[in-house]
N, CA, C and O atoms as a GROMACS GRO file, in nm:
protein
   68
    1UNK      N    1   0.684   1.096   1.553
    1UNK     CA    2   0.582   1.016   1.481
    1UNK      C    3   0.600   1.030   1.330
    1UNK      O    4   0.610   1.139   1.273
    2UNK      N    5   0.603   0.875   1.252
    2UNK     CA    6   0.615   0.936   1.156
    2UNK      C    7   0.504   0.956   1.052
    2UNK      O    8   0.393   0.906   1.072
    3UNK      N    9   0.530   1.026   0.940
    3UNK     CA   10   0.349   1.089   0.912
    3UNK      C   11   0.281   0.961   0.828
    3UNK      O   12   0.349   0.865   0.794
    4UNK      N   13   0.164   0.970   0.804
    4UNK     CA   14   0.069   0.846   0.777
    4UNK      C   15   0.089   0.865   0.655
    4UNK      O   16   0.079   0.980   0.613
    5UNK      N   17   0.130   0.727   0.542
    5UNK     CA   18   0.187   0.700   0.443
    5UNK      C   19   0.066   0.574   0.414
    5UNK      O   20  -0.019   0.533   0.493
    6UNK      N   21   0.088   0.539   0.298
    6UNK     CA   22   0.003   0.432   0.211
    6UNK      C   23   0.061   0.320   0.256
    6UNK      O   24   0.176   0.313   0.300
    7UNK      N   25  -0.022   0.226   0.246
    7UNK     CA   26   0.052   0.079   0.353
    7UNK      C   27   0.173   0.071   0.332
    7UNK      O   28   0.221   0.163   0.265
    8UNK      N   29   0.252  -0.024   0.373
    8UNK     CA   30   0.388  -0.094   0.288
    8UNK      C   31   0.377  -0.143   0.211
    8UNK      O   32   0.472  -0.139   0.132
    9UNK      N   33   0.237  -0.236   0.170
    9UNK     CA   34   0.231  -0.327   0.130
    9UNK      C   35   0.183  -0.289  -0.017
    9UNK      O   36   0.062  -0.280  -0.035
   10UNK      N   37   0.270  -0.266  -0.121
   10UNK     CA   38   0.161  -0.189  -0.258
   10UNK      C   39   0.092  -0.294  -0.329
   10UNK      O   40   0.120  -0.412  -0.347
   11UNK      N   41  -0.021  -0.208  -0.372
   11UNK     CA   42  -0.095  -0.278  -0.470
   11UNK      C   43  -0.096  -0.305  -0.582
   11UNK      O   44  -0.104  -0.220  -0.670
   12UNK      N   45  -0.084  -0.499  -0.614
   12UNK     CA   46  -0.032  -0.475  -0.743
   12UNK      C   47  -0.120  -0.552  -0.816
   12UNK      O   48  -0.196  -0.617  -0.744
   13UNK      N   49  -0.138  -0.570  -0.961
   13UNK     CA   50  -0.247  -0.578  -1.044
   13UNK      C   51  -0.304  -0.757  -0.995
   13UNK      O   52  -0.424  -0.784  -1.000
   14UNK      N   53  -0.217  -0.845  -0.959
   14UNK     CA   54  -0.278  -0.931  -0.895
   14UNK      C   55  -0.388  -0.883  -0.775
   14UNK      O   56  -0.508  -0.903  -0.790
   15UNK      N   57  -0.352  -0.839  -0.694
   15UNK     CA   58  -0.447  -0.801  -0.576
   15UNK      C   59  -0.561  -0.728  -0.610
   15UNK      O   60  -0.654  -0.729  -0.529
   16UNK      N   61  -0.577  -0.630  -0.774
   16UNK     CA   62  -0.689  -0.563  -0.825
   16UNK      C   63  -0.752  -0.593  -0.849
   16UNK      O   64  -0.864  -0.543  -0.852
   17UNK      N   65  -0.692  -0.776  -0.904
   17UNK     CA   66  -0.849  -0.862  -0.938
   17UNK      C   67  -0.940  -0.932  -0.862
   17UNK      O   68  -1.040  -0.980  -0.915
   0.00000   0.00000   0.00000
């Protein structure tokens, strides 16, 4: 199993707003 990581998907300053 592999260990629980932050999505794939990163967050980027578009998606903050």
């Amino acid at each position: 199993m592999p260990p629980r990581r932050a999505p794939a998907v990163p967050v980027t300053e578009d998606d903050r707003v």
